[in-house]
C-alpha positions in Angstrom: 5.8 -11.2 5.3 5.5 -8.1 3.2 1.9 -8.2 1.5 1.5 -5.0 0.0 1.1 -5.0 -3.7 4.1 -3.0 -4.5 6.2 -5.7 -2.9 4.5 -8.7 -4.3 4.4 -7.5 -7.4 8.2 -6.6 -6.8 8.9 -10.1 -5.9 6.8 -11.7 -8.9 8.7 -9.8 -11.0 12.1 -11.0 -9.6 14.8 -13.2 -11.5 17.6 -14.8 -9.9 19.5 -15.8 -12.6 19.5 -11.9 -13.1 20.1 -11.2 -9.6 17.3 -8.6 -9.8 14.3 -7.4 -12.0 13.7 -9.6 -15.5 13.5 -5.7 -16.6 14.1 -3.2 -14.8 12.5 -0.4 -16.7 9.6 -2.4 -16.9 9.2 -3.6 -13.0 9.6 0.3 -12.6 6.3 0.9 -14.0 4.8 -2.8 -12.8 5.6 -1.4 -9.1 4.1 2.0 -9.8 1.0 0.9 -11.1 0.5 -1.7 -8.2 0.9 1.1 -5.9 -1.7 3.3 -7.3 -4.1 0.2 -7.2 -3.2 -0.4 -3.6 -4.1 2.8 -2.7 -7.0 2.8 -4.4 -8.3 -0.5 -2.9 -7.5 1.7 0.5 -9.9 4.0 -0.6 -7.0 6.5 -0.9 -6.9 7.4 -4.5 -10.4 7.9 -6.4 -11.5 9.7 -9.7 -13.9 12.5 -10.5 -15.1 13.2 -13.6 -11.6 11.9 -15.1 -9.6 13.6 -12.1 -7.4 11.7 -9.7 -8.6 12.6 -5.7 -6.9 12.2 -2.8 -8.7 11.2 0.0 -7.3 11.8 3.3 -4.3 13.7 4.5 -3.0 10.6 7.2 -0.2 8.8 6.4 -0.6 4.9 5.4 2.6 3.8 7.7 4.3 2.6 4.2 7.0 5.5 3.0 6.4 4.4 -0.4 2.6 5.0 -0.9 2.7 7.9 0.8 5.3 9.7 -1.6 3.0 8.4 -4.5 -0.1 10.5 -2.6 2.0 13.5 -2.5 3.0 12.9 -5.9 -0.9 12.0 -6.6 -2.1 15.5 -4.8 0.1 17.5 -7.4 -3.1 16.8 -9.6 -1.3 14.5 -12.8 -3.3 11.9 -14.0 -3.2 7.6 -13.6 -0.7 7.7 -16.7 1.6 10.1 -15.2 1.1 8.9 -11.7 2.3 5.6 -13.2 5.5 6.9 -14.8 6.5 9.6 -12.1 9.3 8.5 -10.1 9.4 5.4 -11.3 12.8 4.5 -10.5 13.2 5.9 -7.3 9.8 4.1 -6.8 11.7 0.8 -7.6 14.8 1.9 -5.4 12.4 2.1 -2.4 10.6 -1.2 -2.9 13.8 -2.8 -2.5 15.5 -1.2 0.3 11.8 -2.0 1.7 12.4 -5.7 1.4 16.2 -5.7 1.7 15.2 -4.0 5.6 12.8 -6.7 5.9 15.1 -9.6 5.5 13.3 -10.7 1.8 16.4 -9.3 -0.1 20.0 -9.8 0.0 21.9 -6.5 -1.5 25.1 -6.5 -2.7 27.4 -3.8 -5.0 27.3 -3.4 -8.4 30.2 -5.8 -10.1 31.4 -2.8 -12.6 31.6 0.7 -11.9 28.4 1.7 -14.0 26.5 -1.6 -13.3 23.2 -2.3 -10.8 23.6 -3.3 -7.4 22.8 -7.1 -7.2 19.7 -8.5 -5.5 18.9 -11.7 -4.4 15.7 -12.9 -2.9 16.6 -15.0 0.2 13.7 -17.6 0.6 13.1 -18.6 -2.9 9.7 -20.5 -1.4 7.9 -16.8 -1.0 7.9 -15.5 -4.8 7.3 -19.4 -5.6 4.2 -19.1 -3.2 3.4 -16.3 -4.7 3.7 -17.4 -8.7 1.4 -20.5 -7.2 -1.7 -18.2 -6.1 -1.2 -16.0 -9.6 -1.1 -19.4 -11.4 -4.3 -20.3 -9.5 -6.2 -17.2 -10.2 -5.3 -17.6 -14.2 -5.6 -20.9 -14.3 -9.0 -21.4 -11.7 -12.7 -22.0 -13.4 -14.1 -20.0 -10.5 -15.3 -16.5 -11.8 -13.1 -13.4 -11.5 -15.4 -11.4 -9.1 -14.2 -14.6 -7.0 -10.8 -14.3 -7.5 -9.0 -12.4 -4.4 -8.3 -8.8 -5.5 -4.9 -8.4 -4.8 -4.6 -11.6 -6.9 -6.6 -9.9 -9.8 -4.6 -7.4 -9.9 -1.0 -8.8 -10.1 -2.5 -11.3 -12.7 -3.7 -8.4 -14.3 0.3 -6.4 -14.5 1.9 -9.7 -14.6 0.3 -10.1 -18.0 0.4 -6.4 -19.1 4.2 -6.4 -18.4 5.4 -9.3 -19.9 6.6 -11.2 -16.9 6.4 -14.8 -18.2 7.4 -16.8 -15.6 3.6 -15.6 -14.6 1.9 -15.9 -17.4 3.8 -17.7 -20.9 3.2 -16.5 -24.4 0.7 -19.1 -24.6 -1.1 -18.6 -21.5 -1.5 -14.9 -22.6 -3.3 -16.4 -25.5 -4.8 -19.1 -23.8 -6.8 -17.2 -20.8 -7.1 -13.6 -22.9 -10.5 -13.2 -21.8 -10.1 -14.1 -18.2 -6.6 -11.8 -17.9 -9.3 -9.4 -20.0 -11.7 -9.1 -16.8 -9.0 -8.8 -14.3 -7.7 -6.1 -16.0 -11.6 -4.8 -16.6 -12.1 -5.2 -12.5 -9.7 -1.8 -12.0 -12.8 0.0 -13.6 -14.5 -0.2 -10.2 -12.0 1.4 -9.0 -11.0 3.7 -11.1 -11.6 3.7 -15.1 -9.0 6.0 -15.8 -6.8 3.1 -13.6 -7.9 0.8 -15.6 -7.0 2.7 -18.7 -3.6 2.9 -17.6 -2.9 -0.7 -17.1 -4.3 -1.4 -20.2 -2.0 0.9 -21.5 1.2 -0.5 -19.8 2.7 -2.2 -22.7 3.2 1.0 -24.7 4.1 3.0 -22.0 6.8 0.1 -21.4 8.2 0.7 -24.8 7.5 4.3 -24.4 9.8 4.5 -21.5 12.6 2.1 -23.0 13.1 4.8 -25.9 13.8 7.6 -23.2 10.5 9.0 -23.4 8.4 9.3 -20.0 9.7 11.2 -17.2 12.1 8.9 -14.7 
């Protein structure tokens, strides 16, 4: 099984009924943004005074995070690092699973259309919804909660994904979602200030606006 973020949050962010992404241009930004926290939890991606840093020059062994470090060491900051790319971000996850057995592939049904995706053990996203829903719904406290779990909670709820978190459950658990989000600041403020920030980049980027 796949565990990096960028491929559970992929995979969290699946619908079958729409043989891909609930949103595409969304899940675009979702996948970005959970690479730039995996690399910081690596240790690969810091801040200075504001400024991303790249740390190290040796390759993480996943294609994917390492083009978002060279993208990181052209010096743009967490908002542009999450927008950058963004598609061909996306594209990669995919193939990523589809080589890995995960996802099923199959061509576009019009000429102009998206190539059709289809996960093919609907247990593992249902796994993976479980262990979100336990993190939002759990009375232990966040600094408890395991990170990577924090942290799709975190984009789950910033993007809008609600078979992860409902309309009401975004009202329901604000303040817990609140301090999962908050946690990125250890990391990174300025990584924190871009999840935060995900929902108008989201409609941002739906109007054209953002960089591809």
């Amino acid at each position: 099984m796949i565990d990096d973020l960028t491929c559970l949050m992929y995979l969290l962010a699946h619908d079958d009924a729409a043989e891909g992404p609930y949103d595409r241009s969304r899940t675009e930004l979702l996948v970005r943004a959970a690479a730039l926290v995996d690399l910081a939890l690596r240790g690969r991606l810091g801040e200075d005074g504001g400024t991303v840093i790249v740390s190290g020059t040796e390759p993480t062994g996943d294609p994917v995070l390492d083009g978002i470090l060279r993208d990181a060491a052209a010096g743009p900051g967490w908002k542009d690092l999450v927008r950058r790319h963004r598609r061909r971000t996306l594209t990669e996850v995919e193939d990523r699973l589809a080589a890995a057995g995960l996802l099923t592939v199959k061509a576009p049904r019009t000429r102009f259309g998206t190539r059709r995706l289809t996960v093919t053990d609907r247990a593992v996203p249902a796994a993976l919804r479980a262990r979100v829903s336990a993190a939002l719904h759990g009375d232990s406290p966040v600094r408890e909660v395991p990170a990577a779990d924090a942290v799709l909670l975190a984009l789950a709820a910033a993007g809008g994904v609600r078979s992860v978190v409902s309309r009401q459950d975004q009202k329901t658990f604000r303040a817990r979602i609140d301090a999962c989000t908050g946690s990125l600041a250890a990391l990174a403020p300025g990584l924190e200030k871009a999840v935060r920030a995900l929902p108008m980049t989201m409609i941002a980027a739906q109007g054209g606006m953002g960089g591809s």
